[in-house]
C-alpha positions as CSV (number, residue, x, y, z in Angstrom):
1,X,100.8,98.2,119.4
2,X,101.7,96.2,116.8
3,X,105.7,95.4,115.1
4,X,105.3,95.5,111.7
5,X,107.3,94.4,108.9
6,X,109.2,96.5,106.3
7,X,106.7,97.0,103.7
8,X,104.2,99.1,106.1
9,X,104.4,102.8,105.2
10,X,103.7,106.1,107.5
11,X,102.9,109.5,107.0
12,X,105.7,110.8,109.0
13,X,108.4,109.3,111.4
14,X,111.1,110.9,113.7
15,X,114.4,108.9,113.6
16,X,118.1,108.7,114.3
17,X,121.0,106.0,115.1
18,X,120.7,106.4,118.8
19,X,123.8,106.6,120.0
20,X,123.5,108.3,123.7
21,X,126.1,111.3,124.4
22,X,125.1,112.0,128.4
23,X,123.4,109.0,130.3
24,X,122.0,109.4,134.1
25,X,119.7,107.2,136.4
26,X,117.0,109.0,138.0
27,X,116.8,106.9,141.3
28,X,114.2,108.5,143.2
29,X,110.6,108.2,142.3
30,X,109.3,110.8,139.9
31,X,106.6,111.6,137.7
32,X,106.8,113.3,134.2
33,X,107.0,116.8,134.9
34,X,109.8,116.1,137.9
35,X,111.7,114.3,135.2
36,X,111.5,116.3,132.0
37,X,112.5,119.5,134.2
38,X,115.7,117.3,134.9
39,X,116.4,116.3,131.7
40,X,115.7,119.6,130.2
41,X,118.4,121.0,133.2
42,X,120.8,118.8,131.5
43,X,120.8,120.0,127.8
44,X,123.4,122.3,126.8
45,X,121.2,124.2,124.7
46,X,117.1,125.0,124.3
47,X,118.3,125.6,120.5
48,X,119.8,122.4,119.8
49,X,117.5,118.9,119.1
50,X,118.0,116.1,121.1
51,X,116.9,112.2,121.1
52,X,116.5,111.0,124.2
53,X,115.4,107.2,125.9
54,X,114.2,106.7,129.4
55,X,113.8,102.6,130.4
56,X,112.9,100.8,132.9
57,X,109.6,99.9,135.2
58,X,107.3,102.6,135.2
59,X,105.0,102.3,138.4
60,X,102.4,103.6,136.0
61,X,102.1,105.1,132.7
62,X,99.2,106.5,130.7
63,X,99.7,106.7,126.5
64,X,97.1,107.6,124.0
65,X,96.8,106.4,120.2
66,X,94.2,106.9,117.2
67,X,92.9,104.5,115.7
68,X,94.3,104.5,111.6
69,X,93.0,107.0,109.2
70,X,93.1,105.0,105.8
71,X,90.6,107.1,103.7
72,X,90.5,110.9,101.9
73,X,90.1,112.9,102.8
74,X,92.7,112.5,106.0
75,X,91.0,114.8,108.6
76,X,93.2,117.1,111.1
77,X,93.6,115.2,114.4
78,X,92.1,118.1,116.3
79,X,89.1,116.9,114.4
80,X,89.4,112.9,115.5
81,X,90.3,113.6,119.1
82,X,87.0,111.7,120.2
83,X,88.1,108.8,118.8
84,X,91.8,108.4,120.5
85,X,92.1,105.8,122.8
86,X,93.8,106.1,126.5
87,X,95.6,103.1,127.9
88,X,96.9,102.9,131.5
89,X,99.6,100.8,132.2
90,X,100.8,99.5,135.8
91,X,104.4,98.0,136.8
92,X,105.4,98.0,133.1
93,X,108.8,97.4,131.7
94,X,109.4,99.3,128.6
95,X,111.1,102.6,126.7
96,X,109.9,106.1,126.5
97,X,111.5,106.9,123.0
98,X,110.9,110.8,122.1
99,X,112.8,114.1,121.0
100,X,113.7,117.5,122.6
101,X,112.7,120.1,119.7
102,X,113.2,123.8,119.5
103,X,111.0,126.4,119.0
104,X,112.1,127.3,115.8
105,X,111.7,124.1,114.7
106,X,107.4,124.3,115.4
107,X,106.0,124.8,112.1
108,X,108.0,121.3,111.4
109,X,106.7,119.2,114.2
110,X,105.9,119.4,118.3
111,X,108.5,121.9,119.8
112,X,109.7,120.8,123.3
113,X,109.3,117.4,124.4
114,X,107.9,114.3,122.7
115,X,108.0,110.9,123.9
116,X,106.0,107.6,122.9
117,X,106.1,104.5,125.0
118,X,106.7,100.6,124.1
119,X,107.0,98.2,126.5
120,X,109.7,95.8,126.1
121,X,107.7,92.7,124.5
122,X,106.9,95.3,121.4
123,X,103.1,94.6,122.6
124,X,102.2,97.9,124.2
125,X,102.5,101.2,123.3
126,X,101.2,104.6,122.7
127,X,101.8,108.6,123.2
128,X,103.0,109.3,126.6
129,X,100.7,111.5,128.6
130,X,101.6,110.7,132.3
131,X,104.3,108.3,133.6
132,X,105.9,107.8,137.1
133,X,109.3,105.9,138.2
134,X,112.2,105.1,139.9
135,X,115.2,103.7,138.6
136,X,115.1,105.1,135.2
137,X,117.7,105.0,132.7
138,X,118.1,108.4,131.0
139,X,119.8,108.7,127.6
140,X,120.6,111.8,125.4
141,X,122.3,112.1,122.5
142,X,122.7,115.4,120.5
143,X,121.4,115.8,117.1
144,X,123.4,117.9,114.6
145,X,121.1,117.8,111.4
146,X,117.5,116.7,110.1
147,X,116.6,115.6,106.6
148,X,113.2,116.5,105.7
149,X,111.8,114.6,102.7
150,X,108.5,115.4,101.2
151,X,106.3,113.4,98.9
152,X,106.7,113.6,95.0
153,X,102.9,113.1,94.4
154,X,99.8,115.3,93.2
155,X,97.9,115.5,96.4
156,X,101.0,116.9,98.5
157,X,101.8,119.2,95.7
158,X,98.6,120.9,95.6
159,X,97.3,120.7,99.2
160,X,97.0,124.3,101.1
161,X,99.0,124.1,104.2
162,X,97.5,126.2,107.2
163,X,99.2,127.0,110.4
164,X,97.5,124.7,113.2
165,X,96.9,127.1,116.2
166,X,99.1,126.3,119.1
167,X,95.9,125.6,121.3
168,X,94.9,123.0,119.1
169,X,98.1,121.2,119.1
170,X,98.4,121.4,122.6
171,X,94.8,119.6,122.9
172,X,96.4,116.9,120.6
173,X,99.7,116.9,122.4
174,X,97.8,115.9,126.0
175,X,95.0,113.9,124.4
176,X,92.3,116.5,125.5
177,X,89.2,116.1,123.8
């Protein structure tokens, strides 16, 4: 994980002015599925999208990343997954940064839950997989819009968009190759 400067470009990016609506600490120690069923208890709606941040010291954490793709033609992920790399992280300060998406929002990106991690010198990072804690810091702020902007070139205008099978993405999603 690397911070880059303003000139670096990316194929697609989730973001909003975080500004946190509901904020909780979850005190006793929990791992990710203990901790997403409590945040998902506190959303008003399934059908609404949410940002949300969770910091503090993770007792241990386990992200994924892939290495870039720079080169046409840009293969699916579900065809790269042997080349992701798994990092495992132990008594680590940092942010889980991610989204609550609905289901009708799928075709667009992940529905449900989507965090990525960076620890808090900017050093470390990655696709959260597994984490466990105490102490955390739990933000959520409601979304009331996206913007969606597409690319005004020759190769998005003429490529044939498929439907990626939901089994596929969910290999992706938990970095199962």
């Amino acid at each position: 994980t690397v911070e880059l400067d303003n000139n670096h470009l990316t194929s697609f990016a989730s973001v909003t002015f975080f500004k946190a609506d509901t904020t909780f600490i979850q005190s006793s120690s929990a791992d990710k599925s203990t901790v997403l069923n409590t945040i998902e208890k506190m959303l008003p709606s399934k059908n609404k999208m949410y940002a949300i941040k969770i910091s503090g010291k993770f007792d241990n954490l386990k992200t994924r990343a892939f290495p870039p793709v720079e080169n046409e033609p840009f293969p699916k992920l579900t065809e790269i997954l042997d080349q992701q790399k798994f990092f495992e992280f132990e008594n680590m300060e940092g942010s889980l940064i991610g989204f609550f998406l609905p289901s009708y929002l799928s075709g667009i990106n992940a529905d449900g839950f989507h965090f990525h991690f960076l620890s808090k010198d900017k050093t470390k990072g990655g696709h959260v997989l597994e984490f466990n804690g105490e102490n955390l810091k739990i933000e959520i702020a409601k979304l009331k819009t996206f913007e969606m902007d597409t690319p005004n070139d020759k190769v998005f205008q003429n490529y044939e968009f498929k439907k990626t099978e939901n089994t596929s993405l969910k290999q992706v999603e938990q970095g199962i190759q």
